[in-house]
N, C-alpha and C positions, 0 to 999 in steps of 0.2 A: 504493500500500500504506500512505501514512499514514492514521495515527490519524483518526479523524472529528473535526468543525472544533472540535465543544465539548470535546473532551477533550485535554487538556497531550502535547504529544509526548512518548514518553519519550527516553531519553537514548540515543545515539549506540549505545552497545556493546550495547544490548538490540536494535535491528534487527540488528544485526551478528551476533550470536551466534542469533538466530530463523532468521537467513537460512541459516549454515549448518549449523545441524540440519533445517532443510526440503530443503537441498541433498544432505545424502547420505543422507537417508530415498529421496530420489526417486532413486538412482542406483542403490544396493544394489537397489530393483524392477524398473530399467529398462534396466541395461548391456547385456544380452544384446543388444537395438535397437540401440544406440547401434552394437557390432562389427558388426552386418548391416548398418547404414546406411553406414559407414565403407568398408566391402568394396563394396557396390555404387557408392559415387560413385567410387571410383579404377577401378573396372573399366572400361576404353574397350574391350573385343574383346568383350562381350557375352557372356562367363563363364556368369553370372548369368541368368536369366529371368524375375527377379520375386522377392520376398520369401522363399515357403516353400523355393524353390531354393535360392537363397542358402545358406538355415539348416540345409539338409538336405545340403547339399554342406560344409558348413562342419563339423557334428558327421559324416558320414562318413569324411571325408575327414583332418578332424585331431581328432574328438572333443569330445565336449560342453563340458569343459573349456576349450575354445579362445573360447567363447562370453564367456569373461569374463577374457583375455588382455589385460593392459593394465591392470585395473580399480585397481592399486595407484593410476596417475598420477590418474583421474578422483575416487578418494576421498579422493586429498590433494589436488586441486585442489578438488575442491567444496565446503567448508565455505569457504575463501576465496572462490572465484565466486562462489555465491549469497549469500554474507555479501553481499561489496562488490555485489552486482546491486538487494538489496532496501534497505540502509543508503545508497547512491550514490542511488537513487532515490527515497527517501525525502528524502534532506540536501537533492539538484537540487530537490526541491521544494519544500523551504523557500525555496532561494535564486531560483526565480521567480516564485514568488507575491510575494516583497518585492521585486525588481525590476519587474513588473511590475503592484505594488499592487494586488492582488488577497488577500481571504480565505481563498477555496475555491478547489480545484484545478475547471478549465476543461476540458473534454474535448482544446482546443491545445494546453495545458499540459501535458495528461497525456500527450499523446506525446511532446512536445519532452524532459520530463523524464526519460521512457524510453529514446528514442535518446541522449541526454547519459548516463544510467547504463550505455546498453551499451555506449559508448564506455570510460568507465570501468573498466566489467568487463574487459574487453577486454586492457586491460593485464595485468590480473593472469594471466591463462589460459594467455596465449599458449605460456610453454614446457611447461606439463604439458600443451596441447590436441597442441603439436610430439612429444613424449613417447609421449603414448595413440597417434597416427595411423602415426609410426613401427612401433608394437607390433603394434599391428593389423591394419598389411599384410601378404598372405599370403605378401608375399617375404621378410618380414622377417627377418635372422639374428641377431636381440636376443633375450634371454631374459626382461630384464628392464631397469627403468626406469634403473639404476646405467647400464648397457653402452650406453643411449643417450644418457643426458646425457654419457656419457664420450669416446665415437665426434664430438660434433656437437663438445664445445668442443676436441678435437682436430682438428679439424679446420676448424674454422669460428672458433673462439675461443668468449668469455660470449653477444655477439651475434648467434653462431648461434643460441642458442636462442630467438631473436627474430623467427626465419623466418616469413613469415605475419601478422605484424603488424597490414599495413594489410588482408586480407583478412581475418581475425578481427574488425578492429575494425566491418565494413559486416554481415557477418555479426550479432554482436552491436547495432547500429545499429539492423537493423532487427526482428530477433527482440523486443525491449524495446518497442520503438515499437508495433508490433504491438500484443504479450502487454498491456502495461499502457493502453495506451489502450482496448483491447479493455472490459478490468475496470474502467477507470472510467465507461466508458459502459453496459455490463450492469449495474452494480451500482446506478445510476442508475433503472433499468426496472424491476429488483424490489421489492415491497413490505419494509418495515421486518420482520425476522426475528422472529418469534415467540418462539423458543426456539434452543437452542442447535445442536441436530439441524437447522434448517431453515436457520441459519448457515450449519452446514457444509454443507447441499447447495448451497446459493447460490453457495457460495465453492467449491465443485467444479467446480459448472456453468461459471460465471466465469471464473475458471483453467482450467479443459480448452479454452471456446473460446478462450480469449485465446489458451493455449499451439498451438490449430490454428492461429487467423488469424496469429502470430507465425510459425509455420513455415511455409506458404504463402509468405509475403516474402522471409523469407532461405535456401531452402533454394538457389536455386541460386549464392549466394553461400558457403554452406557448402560444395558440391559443390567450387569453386574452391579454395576455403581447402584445403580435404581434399588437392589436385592440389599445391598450393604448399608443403605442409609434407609432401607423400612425398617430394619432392627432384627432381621434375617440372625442366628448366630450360624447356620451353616454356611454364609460365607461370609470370608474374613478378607482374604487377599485376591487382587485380580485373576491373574492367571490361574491358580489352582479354584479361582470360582469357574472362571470359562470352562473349564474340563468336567467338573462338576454339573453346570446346565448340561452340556454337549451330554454328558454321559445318560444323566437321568432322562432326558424331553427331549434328544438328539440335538443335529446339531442346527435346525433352521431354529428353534428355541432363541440362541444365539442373537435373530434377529427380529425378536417382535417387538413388534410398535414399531418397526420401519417402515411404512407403509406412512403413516402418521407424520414420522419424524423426516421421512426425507421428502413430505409435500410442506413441511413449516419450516426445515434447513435448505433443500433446494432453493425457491421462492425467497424463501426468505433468507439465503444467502448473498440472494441478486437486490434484494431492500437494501440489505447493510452495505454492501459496497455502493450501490447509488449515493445510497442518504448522506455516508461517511467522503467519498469524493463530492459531491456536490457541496456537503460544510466544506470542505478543506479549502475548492477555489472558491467559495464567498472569505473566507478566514485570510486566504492568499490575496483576494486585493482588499481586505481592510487593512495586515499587515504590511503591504506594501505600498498603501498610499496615504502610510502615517506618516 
C-alpha cells in the first residue's frame, strides 16, 4: 500500500488514520458475514447446511437483529486493526527495502512485509476478536461487550483476554501475506490508470482478489482461532488444532464459514483498499499544499 517510488511517503499518522476509516466503512457493509461465518466455524454437529441456512435459521430463530450482535466490539476494534494493518505495513516496508537495499518493493518483499504487518495486527485485535466470538455464539448468555470483558478478567484475570493469541497471530500471518502480495503483483499487470474512475476499478479488482486469495490461506486457521477463543479446552495450539478438526469432521471442516467469509473479505477487501487509497490522495494534497 505504499506510496509509488517517486513520491515522499507521507507521515506515519496519515496511513494510520486512512486505515481506519477504510476499516469501519468495510464493516458497517459487511458484519452480517462476519456472525454467519463465526456460527458456522464453531458448529461441529452440523446445525448448519450451508450459508442461506445458517442466515435463515439465525433471523428465524433469534431475529434479524441478531445479524449484527456483537458489532459494538468489531467497530471499536476496526479503526485500530486496519489503522495498525495498512500503517504496520506500510512502516515493515520501509524497514526492508533498507535492510535489504533495495528501492522498490519486490513481489518477496511484499509478502514478507504483509505477514510481519499481520503479525503486528494481531496484537492489537486479539481481545475485541475474544469479545465479538464470545457474543456471537449462539450459546452465548452476554448481552453485551461490558459482561464479557467483565466474566473473562474475573475469571481469567487482564491475560484472559489474550486467549487466542498465537492462533490470531497465523490467522493474520497469512491473510496479509496473501491480500498484499496479491496487490502488488496485480497492480504490476495493469496499465498506468487513466483517470480517477479507472483507479478505483483497478484498486477494487486488486483488493477483492487479494482479499479472496488472503482468505483461501487462513480461513482454516481462522476456523481454529474461532474454537480457541469460545472457551473450547480441546484446542489449545494452532497447528495440532488443525489436525484435530481434519481428523474428527475431515478435512473440508477446515473451511467453514468460507462461503460467508470470503463474500465479506473478497468484496470487502476491494472496500478497504478503495476507501484506504482514496484517504491517502485526499491526505497527499492537504499535506502537500500546507
Amino acid at each position: 500500500m505504499s506510496a509509488p517510488a517517486e513520491k515522499q511517503p507521507l507521515p506515519f499518522f496519515y496511513n494510520f488514520l486512512a486505515g481506519a476509516i477504510a476499516g469501519v466503512s468495510e464493516i458497517i457493509v459487511m458484519y452480517p458475514l462476519d456472525v454467519i461465518k463465526t456460527r458456522q466455524q464453531l458448529d461441529s454437529t452440523g446445525q448448519y447446511k450451508g450459508t442461506l441456512d445458517c442466515l435463515k435459521k439465525i433471523v428465524k430463530e433469534e431475529g434479524f437483529s441478531r445479524l449484527y450482535k456483537g458489532i459494538a466490539a468489531p467497530i471499536l476494534m476496526e479503526a485500530p486493526k486496519r489503522a495498525t494493518k495498512f500503517a504496520a505495513n506500510d512502516e515493515w516496508g520501509k524497514f526492508y527495502r533498507k535492510q535489504f537495499e533495495v528501492k522498490t518493493m519486490t513481489q518477496p518483499l511484499a509478502v514478507l512485509t504483509g505477514a510481519t504487518a499481520g503479525a503486528t495486527e494481531s496484537l492489537v485485535v486479539v481481545p475485541f476478536e475474544l469479545v465479538k466470538i464470545r457474543l456471537q455464539d449462539k450459546t452465548t448468555k452476554f448481552n453485551g461487550m461490558g459482561e464479557v470483558v467483565k466474566h473473562i478478567v474475573k475469571e481469567n484475570g487482564l491475560l484472559g483476554l489474550y486467549k487466542g493469541t498465537e492462533s490470531t497471530a497465523w490467522r493474520h500471518i497469512w491473510w496479509n501475506a496473501g491480500y498484499f502480495g496479491c496487490i502488488h503483483q496485480l497492480r504490476s499487470l495493469f496499465p498506468k490508470p487513466k483517470d480517477a474512475t479507472e483507479k478505483t476499478l483497478i484498486d477494487l479488482t486488486c483488493g477483492a482478489i487479494g482479499g479472496t486469495v488472503g482468505t483461501i490461506l487462513n480461513t482454516p486457521f481462522d476456523v481454529v482461532k474461532s474454537r480457541i477463543q469460545a472457551g473450547s479446552t480441546k484446542y489449545k495450539w494452532t497447528y495440532p488444532s488443525l489436525a484435530i478438526v481434519a481428523k474428527e469432521e475431515g478435512f473440508g471442516a477446515l473451511y467453514k464459514g468460507f462461503i460467508p467469509k470470503v463474500l465479506r473479505l473478497g468484496p470487502g477487501g476491494g472496500i478497504l483498499l478503495v476507501v484506504f487509497t482514496a484517504c491517502m490522495d485526499f491526505f497527499r494534497t492537504v499535506h502537500e499544499g500546507k
